[in-house]
PQR file of N, CA, C, O and H, with PARSE charges and radii, in Angstrom:
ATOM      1  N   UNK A   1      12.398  15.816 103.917 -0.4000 1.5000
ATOM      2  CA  UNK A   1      11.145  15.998 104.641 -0.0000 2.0000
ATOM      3  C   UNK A   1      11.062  17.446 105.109  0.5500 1.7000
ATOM      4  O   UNK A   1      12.076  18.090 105.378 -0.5500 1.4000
ATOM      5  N   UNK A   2       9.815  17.948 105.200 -0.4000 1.5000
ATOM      6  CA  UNK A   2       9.805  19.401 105.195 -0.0000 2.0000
ATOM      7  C   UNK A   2       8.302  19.042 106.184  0.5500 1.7000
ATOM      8  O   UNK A   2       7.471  18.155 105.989 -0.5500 1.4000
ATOM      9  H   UNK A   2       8.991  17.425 104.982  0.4000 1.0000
ATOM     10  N   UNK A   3       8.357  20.337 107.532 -0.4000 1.5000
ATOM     11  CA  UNK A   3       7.240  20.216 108.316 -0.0000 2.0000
ATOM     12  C   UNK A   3       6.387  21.525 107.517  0.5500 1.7000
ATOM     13  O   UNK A   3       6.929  22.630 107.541 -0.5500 1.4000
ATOM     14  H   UNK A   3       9.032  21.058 107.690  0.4000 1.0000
ATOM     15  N   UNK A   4       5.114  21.377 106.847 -0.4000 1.5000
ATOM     16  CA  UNK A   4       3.929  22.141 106.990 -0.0000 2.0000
ATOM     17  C   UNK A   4       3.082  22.343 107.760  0.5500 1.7000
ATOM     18  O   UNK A   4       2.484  21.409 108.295 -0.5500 1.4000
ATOM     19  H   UNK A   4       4.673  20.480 106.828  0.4000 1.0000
ATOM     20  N   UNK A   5       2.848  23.436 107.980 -0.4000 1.5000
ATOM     21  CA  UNK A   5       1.597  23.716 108.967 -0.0000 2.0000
ATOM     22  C   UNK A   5       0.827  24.703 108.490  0.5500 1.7000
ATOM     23  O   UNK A   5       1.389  25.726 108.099 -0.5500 1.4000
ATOM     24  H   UNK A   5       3.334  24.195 107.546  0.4000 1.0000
ATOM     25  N   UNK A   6      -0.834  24.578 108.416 -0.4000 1.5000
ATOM     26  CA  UNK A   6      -1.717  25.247 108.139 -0.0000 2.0000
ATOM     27  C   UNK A   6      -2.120  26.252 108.614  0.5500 1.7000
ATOM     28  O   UNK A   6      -3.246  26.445 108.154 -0.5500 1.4000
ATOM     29  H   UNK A   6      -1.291  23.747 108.733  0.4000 1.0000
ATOM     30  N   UNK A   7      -1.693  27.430 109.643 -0.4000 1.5000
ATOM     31  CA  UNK A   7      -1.924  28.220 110.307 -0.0000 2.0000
ATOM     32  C   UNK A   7      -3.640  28.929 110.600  0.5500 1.7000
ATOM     33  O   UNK A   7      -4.203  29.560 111.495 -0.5500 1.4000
ATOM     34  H   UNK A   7      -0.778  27.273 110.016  0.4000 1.0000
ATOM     35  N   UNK A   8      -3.979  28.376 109.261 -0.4000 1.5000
ATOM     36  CA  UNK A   8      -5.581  29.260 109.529 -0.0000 2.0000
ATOM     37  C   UNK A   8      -6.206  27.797 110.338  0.5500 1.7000
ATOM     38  O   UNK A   8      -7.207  27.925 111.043 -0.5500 1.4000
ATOM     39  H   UNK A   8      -3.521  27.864 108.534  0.4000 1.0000
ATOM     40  N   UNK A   9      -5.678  26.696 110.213 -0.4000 1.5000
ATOM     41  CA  UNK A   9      -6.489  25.409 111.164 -0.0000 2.0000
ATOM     42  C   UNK A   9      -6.165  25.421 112.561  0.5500 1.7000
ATOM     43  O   UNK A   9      -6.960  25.300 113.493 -0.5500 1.4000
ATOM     44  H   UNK A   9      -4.865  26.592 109.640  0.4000 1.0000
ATOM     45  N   UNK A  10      -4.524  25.627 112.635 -0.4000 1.5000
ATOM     46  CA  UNK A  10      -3.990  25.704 113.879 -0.0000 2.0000
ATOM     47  C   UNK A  10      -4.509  26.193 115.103  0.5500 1.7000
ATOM     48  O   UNK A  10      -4.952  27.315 114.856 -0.5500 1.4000
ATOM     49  H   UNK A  10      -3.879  25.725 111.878  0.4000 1.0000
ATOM     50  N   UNK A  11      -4.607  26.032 115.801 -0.4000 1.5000
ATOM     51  CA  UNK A  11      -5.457  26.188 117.280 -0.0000 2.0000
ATOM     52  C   UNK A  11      -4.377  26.410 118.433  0.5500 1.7000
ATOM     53  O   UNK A  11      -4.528  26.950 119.529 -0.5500 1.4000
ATOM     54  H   UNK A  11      -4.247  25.121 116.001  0.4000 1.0000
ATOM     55  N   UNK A  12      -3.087  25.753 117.782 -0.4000 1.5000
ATOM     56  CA  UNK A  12      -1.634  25.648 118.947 -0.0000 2.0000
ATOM     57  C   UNK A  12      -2.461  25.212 120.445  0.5500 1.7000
ATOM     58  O   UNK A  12      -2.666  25.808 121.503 -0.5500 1.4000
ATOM     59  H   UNK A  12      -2.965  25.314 116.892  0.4000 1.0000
ATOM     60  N   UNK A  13      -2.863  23.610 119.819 -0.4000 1.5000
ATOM     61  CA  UNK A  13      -3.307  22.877 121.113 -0.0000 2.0000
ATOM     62  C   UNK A  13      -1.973  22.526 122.017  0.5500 1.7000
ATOM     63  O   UNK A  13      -2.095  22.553 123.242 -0.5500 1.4000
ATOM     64  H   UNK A  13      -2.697  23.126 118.960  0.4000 1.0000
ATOM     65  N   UNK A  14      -0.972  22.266 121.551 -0.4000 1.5000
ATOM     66  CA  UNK A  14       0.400  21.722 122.046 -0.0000 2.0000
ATOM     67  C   UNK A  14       0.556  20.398 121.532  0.5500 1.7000
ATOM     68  O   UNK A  14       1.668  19.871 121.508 -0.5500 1.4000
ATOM     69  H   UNK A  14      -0.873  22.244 120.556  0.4000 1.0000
ATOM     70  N   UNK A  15      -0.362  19.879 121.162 -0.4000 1.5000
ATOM     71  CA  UNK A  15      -0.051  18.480 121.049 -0.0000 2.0000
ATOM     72  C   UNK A  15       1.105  17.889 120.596  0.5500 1.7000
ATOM     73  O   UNK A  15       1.733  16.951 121.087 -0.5500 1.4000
ATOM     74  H   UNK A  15      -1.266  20.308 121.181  0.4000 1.0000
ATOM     75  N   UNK A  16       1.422  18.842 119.140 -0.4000 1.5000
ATOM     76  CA  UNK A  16       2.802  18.366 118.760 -0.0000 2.0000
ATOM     77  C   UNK A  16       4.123  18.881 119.262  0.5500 1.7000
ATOM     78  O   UNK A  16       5.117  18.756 118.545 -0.5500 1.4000
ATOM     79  H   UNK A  16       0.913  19.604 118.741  0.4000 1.0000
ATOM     80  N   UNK A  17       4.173  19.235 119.995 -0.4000 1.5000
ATOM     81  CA  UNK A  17       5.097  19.854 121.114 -0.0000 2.0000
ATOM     82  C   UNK A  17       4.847  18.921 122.208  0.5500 1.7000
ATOM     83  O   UNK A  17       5.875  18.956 122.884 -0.5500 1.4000
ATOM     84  H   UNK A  17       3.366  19.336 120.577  0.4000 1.0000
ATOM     85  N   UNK A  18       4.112  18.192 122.681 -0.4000 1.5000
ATOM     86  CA  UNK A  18       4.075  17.268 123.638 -0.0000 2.0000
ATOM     87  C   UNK A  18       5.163  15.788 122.876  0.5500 1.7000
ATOM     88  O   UNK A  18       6.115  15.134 123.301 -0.5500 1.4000
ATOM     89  H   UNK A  18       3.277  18.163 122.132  0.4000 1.0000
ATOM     90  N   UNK A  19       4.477  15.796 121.779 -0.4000 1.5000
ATOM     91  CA  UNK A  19       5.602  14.677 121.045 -0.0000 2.0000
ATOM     92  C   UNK A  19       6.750  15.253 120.533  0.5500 1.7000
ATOM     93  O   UNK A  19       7.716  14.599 120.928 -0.5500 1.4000
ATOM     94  H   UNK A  19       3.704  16.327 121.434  0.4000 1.0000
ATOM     95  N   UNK A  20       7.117  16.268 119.766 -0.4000 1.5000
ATOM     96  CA  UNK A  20       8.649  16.411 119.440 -0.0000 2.0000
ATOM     97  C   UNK A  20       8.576  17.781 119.903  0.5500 1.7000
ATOM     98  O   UNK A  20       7.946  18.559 119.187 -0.5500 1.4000
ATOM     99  H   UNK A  20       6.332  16.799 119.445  0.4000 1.0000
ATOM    100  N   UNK A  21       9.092  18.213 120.944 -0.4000 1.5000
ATOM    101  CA  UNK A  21       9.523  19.478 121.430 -0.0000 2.0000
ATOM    102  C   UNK A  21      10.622  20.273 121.216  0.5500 1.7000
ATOM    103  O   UNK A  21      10.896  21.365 121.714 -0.5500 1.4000
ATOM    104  H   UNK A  21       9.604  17.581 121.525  0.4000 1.0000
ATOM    105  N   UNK A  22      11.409  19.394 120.168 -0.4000 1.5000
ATOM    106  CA  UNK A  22      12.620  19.934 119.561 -0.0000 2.0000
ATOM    107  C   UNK A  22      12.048  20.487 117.907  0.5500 1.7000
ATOM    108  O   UNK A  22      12.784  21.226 117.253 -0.5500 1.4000
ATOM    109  H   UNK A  22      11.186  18.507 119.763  0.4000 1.0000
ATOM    110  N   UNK A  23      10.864  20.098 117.424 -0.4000 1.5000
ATOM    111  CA  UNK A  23      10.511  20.338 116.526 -0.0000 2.0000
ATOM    112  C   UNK A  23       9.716  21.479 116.257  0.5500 1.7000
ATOM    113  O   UNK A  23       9.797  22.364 115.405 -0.5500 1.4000
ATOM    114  H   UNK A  23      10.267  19.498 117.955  0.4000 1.0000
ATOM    115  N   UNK A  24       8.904  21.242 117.215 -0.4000 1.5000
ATOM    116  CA  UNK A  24       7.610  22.164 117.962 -0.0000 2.0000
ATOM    117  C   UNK A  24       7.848  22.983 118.820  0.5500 1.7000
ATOM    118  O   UNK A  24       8.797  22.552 119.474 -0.5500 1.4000
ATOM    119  H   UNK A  24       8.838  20.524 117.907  0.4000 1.0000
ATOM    120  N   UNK A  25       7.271  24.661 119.479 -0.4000 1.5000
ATOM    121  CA  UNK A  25       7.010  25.027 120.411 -0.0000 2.0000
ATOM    122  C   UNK A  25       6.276  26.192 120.616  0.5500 1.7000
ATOM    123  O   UNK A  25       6.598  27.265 120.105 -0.5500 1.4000
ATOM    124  H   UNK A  25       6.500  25.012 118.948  0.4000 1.0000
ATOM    125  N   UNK A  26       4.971  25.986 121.586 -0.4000 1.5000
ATOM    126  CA  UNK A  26       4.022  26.982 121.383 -0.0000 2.0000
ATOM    127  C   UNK A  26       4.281  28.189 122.261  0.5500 1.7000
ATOM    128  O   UNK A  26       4.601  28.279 123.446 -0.5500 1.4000
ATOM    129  H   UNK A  26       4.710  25.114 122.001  0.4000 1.0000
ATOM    130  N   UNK A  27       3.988  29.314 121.082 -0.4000 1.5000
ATOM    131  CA  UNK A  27       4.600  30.333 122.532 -0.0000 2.0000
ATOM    132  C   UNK A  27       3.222  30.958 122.755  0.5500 1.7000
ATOM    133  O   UNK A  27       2.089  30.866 122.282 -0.5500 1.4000
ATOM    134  H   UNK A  27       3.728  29.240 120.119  0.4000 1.0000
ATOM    135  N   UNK A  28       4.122  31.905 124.079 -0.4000 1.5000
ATOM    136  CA  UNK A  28       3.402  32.564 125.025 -0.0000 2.0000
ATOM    137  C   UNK A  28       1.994  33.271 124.539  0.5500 1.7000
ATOM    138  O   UNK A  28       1.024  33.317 125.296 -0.5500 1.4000
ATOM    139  H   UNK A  28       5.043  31.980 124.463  0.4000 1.0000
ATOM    140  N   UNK A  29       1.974  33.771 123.322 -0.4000 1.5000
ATOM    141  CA  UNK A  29       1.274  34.390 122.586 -0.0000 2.0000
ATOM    142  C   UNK A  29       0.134  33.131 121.815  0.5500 1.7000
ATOM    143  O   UNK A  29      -0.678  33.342 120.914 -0.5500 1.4000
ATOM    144  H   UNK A  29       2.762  33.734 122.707  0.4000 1.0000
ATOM    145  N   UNK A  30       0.315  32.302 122.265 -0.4000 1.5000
ATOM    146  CA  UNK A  30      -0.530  31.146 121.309 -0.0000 2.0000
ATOM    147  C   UNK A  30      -0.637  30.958 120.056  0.5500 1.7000
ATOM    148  O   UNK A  30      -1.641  30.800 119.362 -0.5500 1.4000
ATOM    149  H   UNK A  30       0.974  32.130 122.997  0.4000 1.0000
ATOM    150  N   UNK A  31       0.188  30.977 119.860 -0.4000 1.5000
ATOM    151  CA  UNK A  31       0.746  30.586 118.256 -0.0000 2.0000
ATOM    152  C   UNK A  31       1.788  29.752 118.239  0.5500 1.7000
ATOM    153  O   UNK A  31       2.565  30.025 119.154 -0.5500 1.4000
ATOM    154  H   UNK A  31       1.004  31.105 120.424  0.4000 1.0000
ATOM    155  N   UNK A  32       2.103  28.928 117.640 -0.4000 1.5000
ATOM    156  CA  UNK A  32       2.848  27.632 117.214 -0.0000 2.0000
ATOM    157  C   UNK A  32       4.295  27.977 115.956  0.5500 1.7000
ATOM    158  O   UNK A  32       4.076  28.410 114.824 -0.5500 1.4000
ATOM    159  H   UNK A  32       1.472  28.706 116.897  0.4000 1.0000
ATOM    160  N   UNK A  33       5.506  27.707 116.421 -0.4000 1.5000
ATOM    161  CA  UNK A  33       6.450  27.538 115.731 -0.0000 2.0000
ATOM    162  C   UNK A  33       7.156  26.525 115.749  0.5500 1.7000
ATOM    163  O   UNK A  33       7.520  25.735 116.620 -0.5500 1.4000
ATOM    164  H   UNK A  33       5.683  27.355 117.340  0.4000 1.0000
ATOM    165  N   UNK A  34       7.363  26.682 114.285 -0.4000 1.5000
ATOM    166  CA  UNK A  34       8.233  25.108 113.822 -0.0000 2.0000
ATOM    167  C   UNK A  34       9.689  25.850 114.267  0.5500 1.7000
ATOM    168  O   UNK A  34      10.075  27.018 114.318 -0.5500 1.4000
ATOM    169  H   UNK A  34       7.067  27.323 113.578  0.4000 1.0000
ATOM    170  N   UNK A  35      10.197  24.718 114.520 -0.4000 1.5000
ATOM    171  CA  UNK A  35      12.011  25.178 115.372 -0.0000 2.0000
ATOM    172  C   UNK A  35      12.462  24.744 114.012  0.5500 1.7000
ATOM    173  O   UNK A  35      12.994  25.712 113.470 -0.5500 1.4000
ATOM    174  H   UNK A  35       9.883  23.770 114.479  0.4000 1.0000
ATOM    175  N   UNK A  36      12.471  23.692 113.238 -0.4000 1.5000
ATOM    176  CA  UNK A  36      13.016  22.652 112.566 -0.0000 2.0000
ATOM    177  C   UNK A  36      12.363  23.031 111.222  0.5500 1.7000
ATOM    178  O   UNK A  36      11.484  22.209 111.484 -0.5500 1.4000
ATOM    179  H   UNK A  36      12.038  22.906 113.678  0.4000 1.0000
ATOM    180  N   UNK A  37      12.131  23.325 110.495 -0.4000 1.5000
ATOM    181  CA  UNK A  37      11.609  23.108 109.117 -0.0000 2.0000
ATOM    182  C   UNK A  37      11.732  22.129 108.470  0.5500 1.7000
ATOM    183  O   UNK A  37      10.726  21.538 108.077 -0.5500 1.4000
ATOM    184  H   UNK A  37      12.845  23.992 110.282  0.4000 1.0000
ATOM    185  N   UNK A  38      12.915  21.707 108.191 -0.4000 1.5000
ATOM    186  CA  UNK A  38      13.463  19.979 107.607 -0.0000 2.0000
ATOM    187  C   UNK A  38      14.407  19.494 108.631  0.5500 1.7000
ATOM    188  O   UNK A  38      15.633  19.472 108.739 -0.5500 1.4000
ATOM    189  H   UNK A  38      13.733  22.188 108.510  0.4000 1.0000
ATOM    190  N   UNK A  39      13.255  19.057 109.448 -0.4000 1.5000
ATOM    191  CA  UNK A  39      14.518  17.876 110.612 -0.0000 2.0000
ATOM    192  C   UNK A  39      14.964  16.977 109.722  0.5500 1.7000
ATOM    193  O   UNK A  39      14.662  16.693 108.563 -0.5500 1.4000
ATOM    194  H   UNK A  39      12.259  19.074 109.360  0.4000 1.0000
ATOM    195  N   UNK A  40      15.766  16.580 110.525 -0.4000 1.5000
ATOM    196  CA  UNK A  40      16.691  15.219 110.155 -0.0000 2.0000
ATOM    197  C   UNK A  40      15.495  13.994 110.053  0.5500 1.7000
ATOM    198  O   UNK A  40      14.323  13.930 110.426 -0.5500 1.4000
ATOM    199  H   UNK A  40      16.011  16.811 111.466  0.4000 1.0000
ATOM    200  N   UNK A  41      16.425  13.060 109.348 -0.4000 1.5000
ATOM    201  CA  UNK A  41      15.140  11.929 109.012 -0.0000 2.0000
ATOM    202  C   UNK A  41      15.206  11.177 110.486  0.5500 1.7000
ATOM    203  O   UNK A  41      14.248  10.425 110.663 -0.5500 1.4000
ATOM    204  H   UNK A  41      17.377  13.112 109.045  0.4000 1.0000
ATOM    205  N   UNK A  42      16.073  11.232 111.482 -0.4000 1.5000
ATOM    206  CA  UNK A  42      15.692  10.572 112.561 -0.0000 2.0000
ATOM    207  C   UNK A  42      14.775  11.097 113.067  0.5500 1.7000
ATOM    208  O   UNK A  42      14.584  10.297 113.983 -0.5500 1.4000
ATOM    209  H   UNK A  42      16.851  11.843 111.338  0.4000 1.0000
ATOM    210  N   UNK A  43      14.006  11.875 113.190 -0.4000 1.5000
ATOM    211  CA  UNK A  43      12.543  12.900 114.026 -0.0000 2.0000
ATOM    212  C   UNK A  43      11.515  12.228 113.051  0.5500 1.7000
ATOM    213  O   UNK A  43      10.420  12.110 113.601 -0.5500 1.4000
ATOM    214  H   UNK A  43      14.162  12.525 112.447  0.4000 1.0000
ATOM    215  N   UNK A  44      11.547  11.697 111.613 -0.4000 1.5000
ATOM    216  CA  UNK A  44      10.423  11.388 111.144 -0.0000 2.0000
ATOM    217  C   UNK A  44       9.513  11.020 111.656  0.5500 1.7000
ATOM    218  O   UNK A  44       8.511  11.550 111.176 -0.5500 1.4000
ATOM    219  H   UNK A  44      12.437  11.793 111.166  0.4000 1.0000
ATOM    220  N   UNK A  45       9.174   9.923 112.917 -0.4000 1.5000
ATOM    221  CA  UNK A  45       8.396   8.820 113.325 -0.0000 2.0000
ATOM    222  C   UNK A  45       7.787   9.692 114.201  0.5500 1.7000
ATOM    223  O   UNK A  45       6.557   9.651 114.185 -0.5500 1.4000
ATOM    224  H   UNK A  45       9.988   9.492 113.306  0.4000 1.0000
ATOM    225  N   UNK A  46       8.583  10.884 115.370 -0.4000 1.5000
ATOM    226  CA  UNK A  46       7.874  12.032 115.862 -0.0000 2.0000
ATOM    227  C   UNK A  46       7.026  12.953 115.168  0.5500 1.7000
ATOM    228  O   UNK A  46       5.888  13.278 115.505 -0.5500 1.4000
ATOM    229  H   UNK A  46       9.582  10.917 115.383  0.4000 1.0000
ATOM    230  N   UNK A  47       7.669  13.346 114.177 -0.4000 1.5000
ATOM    231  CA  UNK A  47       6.839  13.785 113.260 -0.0000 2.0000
ATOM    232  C   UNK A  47       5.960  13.703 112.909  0.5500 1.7000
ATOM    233  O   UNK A  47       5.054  14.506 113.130 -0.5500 1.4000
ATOM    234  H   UNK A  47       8.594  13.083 113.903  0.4000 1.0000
ATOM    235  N   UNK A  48       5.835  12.214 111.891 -0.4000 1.5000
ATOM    236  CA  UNK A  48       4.503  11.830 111.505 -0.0000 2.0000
ATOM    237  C   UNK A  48       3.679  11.499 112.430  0.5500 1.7000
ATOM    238  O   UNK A  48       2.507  11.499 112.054 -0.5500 1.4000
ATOM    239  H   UNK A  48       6.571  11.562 111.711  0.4000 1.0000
ATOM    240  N   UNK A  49       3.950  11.066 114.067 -0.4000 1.5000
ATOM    241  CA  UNK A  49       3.279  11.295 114.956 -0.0000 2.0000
ATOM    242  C   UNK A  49       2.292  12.322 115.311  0.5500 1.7000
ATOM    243  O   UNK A  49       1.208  12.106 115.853 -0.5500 1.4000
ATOM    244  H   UNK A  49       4.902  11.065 114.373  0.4000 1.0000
ATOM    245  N   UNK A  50       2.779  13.485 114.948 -0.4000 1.5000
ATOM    246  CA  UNK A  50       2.530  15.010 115.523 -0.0000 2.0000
ATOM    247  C   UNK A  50       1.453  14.980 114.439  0.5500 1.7000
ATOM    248  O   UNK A  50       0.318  15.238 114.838 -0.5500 1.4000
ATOM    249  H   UNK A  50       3.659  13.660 114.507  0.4000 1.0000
ATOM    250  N   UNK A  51       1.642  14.648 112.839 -0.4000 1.5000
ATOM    251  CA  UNK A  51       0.334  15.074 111.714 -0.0000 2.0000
ATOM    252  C   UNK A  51      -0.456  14.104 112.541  0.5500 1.7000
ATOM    253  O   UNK A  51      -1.499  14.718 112.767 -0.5500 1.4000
ATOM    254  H   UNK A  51       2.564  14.438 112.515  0.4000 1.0000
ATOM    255  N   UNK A  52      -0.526  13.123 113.022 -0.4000 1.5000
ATOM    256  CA  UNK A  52      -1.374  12.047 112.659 -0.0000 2.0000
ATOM    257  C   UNK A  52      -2.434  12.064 114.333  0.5500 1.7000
ATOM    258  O   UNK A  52      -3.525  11.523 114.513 -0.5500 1.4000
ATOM    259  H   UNK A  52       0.321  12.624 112.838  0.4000 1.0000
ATOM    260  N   UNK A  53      -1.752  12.739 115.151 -0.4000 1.5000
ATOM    261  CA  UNK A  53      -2.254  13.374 116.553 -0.0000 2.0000
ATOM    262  C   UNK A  53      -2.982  14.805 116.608  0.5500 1.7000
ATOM    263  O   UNK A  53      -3.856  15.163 117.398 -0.5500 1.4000
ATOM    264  H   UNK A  53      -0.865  13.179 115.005  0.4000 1.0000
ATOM    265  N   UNK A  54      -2.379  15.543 115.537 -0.4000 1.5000
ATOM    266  CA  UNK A  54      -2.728  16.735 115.897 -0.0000 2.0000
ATOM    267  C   UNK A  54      -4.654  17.064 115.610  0.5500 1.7000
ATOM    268  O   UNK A  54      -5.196  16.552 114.631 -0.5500 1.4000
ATOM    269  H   UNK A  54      -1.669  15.252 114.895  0.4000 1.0000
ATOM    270  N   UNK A  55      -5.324  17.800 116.432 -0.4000 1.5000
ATOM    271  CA  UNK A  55      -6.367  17.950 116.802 -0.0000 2.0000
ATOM    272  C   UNK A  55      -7.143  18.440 115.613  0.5500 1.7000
ATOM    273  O   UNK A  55      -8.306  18.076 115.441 -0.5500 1.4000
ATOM    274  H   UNK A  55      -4.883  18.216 117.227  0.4000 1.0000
ATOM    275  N   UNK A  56      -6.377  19.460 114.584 -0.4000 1.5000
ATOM    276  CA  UNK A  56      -7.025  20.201 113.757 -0.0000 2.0000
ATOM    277  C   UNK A  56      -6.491  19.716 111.915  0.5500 1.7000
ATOM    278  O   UNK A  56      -6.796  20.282 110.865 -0.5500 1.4000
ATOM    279  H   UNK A  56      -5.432  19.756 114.724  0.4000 1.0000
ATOM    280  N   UNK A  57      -5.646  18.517 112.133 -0.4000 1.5000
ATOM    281  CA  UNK A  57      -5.548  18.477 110.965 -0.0000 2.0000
ATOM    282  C   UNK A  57      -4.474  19.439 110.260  0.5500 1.7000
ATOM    283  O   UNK A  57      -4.463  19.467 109.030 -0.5500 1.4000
ATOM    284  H   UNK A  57      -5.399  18.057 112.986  0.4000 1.0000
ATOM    285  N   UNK A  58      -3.457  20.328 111.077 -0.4000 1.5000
ATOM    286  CA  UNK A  58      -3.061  21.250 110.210 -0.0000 2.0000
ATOM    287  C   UNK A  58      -1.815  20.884 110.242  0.5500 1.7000
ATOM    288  O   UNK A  58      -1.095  21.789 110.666 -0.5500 1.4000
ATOM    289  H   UNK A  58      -3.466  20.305 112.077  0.4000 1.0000
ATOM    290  N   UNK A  59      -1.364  20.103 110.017 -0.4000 1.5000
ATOM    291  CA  UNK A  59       0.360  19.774 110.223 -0.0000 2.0000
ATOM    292  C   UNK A  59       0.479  18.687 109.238  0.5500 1.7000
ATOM    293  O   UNK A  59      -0.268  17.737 109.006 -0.5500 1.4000
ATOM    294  H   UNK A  59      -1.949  19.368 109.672  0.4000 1.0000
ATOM    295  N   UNK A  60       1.118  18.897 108.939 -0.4000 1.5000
ATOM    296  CA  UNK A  60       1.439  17.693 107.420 -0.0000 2.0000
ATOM    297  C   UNK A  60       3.146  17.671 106.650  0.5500 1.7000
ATOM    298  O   UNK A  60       3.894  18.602 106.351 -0.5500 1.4000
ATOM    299  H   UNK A  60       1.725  19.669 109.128  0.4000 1.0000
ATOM    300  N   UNK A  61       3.245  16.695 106.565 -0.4000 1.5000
ATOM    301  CA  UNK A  61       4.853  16.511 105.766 -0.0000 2.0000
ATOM    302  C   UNK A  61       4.894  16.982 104.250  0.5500 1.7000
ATOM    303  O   UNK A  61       3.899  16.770 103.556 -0.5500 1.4000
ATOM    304  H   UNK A  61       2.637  15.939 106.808  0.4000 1.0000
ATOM    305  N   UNK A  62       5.833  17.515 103.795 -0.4000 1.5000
ATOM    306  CA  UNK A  62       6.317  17.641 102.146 -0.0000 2.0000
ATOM    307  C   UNK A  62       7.299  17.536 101.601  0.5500 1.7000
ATOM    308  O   UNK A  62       8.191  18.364 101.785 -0.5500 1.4000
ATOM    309  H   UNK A  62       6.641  17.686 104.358  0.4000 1.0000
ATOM    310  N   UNK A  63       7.444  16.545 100.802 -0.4000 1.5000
ATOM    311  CA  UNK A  63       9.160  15.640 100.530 -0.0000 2.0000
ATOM    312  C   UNK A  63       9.429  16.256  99.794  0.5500 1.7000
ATOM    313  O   UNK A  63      10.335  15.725  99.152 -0.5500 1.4000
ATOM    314  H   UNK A  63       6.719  15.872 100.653  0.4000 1.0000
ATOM    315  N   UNK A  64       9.050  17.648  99.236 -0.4000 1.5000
ATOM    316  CA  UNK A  64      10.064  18.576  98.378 -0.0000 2.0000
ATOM    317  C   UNK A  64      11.424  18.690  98.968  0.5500 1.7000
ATOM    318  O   UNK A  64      12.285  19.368  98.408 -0.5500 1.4000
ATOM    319  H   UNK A  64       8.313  18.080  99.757  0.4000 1.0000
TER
END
């Protein structure tokens, strides 16, 4: 599992940083970084949380 994120959609609402904050974290500058690129498969369910919450659509999984 691999985290994508769309950067031109991104808005860095926090949302997915409200659900996995080990995955996620928005900085000071308002922009959004992935900590994790391919978490472990235990974060999946946070994960797919975070695509399926996030405000703009820009976060998405890739099982490459």
């Amino acid at each position: 599992m691999k985290v994508v994120v769309d950067y031109d959609l991104c808005e860095a609402n926090a949302v997915c940083m409200g659900i996995a904050p080990e995955i996620f974290r928005v900085e000071e500058d308002d922009t959004l970084t992935v900590l994790t690129e391919s978490p472990p498969e235990s974060e999946r369910a946070k994960v797919e949380e975070a695509v399926r919450l996030c405000p703009k659509q820009a976060i998405s999984i890739s099982e490459d």
